[in-house]
N, C-alpha and C positions, 0 to 999 in steps of 0.2 A: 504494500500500500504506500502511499507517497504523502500520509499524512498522518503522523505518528503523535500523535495530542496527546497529553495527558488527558483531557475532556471525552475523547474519540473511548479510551478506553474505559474510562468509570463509565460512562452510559451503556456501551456495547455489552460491560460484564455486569450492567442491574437489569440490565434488560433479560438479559440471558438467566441469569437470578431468579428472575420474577414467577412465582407461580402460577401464572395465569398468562406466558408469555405462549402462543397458541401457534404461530406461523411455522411452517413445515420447513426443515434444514433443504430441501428441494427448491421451494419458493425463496429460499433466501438467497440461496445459491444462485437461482436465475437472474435475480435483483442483483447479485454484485458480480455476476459474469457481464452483464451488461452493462453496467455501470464501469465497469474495468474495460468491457471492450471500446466504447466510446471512447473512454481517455487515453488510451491508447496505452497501458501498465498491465501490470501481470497480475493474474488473478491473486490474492490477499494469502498469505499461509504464513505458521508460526517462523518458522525457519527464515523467513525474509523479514520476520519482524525484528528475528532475533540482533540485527545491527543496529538497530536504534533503540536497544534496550536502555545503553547507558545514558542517553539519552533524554531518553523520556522518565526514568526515574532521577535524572538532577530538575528536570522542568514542574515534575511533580507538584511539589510547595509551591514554585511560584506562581503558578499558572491555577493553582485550583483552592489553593487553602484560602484567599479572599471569595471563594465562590462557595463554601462551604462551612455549617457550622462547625462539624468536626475533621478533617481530615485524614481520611482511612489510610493504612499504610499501604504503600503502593504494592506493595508486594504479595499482597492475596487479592489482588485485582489483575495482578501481572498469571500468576500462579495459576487463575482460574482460565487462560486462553488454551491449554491444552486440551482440556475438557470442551471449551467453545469450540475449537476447530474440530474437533474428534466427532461432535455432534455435529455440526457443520456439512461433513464428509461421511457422518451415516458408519462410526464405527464406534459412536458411544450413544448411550439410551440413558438420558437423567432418571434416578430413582427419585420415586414418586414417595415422600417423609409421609410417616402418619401423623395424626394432628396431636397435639400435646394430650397424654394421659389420661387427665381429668376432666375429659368431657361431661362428667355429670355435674359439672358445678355451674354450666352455663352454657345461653348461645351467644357463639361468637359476633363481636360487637366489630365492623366494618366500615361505619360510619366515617365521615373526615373527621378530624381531630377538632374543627371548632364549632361543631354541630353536638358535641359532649362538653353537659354542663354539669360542672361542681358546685354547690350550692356556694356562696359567697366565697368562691376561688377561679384561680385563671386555671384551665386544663392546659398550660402553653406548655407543663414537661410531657405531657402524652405527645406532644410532636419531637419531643426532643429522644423519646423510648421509641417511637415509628421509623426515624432515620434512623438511629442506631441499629435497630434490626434488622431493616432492609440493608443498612452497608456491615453487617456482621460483625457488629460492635458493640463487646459487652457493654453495662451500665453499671452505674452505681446510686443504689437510691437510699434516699435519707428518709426513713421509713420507722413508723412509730408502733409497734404490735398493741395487741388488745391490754396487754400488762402497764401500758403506757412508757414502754422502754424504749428509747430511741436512738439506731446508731445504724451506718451505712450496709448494706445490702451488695454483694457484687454480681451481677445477674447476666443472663443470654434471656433475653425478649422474645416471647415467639407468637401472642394474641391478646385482647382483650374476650372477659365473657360478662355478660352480665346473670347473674343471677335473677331464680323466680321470686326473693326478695327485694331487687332491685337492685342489687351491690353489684360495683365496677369490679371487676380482675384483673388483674397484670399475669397474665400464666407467664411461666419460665421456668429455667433452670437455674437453683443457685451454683454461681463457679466453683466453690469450696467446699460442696459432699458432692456435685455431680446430678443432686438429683430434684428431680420437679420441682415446684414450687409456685403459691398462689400465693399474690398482695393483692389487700383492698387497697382499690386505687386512692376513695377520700384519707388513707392513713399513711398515701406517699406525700412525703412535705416538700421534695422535689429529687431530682435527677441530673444526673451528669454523665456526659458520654467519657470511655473511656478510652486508650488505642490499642488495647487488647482483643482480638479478635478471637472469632467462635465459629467451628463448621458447626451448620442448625444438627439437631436431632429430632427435630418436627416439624412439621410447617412453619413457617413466619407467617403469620394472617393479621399483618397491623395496617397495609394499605387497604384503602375504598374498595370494595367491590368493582371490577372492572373487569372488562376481556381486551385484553393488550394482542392487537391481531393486526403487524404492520399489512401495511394495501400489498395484494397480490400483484403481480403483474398480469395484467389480459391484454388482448388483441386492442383496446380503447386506450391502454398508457403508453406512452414512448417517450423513450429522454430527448429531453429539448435542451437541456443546458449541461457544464460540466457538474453541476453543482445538488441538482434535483432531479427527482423525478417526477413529470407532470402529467396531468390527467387532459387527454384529449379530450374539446369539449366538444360534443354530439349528441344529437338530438335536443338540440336548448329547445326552450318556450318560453313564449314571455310571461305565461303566469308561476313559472318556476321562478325570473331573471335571467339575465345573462352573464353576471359578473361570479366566476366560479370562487370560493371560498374555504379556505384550509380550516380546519381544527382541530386542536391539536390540546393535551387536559394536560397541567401541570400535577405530576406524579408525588409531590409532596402534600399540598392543597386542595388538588383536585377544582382548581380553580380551572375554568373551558376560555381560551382566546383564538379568536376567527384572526385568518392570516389572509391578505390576495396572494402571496407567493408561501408555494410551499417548502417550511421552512420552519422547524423546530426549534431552534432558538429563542427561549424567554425572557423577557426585561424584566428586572426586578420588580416583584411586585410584595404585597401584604396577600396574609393569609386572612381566617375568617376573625381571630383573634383579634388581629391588627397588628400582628409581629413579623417580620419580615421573611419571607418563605425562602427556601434554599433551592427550588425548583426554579434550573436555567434549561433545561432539555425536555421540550413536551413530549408527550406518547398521541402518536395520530389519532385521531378518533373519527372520522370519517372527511366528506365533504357536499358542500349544496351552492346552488344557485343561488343568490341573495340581487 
């Protein structure tokens, strides 16, 4: 590839993360054979990556740790393309995690983070426990048990559940016996991310409900630029419009922004909170005539 961003690879391997990431290693293949044959470069594999390793881990902090609350080490982001390529190429099959243990204590709660409200508190560490799970980053929470004893927690985040009395869960595992573990969410006083990383041993279920399904290529797309891929426009009507229209959800927030060009890229914005979202890379979500 001829464009070795630190940015390029955090999206490529949460995407690849993501469990609801639905597009077939076939269709993605044809998206960047074609993408590669246009530009006229050699189809993307780890081996060609490997000379701009050093690279792209000095560019790491600069280029990203302003774009991010916490900055994951590069190195189980770098770690995980063997496994992406290997899928990629139809010679690795992601196992499918079971869901944390204790499904009797609740259903799982998918909501965005500022749509959960704590009675006279801000829920803004439940977005600070969402990123860290999705970028495989223990926690550490400051957490007060029923005995009213209070002192840090070091955790792997893997869902919210609510209970049929209406109590918030944090499911996880604690790092220091290894094994499950349920907090009531009103008795965390807050959270911090750490840069100790976790391979899951359950599902992570802390993002929104969604199906992350990038656009196929059919006979109606063909690349128009070096840059994108655009959807041929056909069959317009004017009770549809004719000005075609990108959308594209921010993965943190879950906030929706319509593009004319399509192009994932997001400008800072707030969450529902009012605190500043860390979603600069939107996940496509369809398109319409406006």
């Amino acid at each position: 590839s001829e464009r070795t961003r630190p940015r390029d690879l955090y999206d490529v391997i949460n995407l690849f993360r993501h469990d609801e990431f639905e597009i077939s290693p076939a269709v993605l293949r044809d998206v960047i054979k074609q993408k590669s044959d246009f530009k006229g470069i050699e189809f993307p594999t780890l081996a060609a990556l490997q000379s701009h390793k050093d690279e792209l881990f000095s560019d790491w902090q600069n280029m990203l740790a302003h774009q991010l609350p916490q900055l994951p080490p590069v190195e189980s982001f770098w770690d995980s393309l063997d496994d992406f390529f290997s899928w990629l190429n139809d010679k690795f099959t992601r196992t499918t995690l079971t869901v944390h243990p204790q499904t009797d204590l609740g259903e799982t709660v998918r909501m965005p983070v500022g749509s959960i409200r704590l009675p006279g508190r801000s829920s803004a560490f439940l977005e600070v426990i969402r990123f860290a799970g999705g970028n495989r980053l223990c926690v550490e929470l400051d957490y007060t048990n029923q005995k009213g004893e209070r002192r840090p927690r070091v955790i792997e985040p893997y869902s919210l559940r609510r209970t049929k009395d209406d109590n918030l869960l944090l499911m996880s595992v604690e790092v220091s016996t290894g094994k499950p573990k349920s907090y009531r969410v009103d008795q965390i006083q807050g959270a911090k991310m750490t840069n100790q990383t976790f391979n899951p041993k359950y599902q992570i279920e802390l993002t929104p409900t969604l199906s992350v399904i990038a656009p196929a290529l059919s006979r109606s797309r063909q690349i128009t630029s070096g840059k994108s891929l655009t959807i041929k426009k056909a069959n317009k009507s004017k009770s549809f419009g004719t000005k075609l229209i990108y959308i594209y959800r921010c993965p943190a927030c879950s906030k929706k922004f319509e593009r004319s060009k399509n192009n994932s890229s997001l400008n800072e914005h707030k969450n529902e909170t009012g605190q500043r979202c860390w979603g600069r890379s939107g996940i496509y979500e369809g398109s319409k005539y406006k």
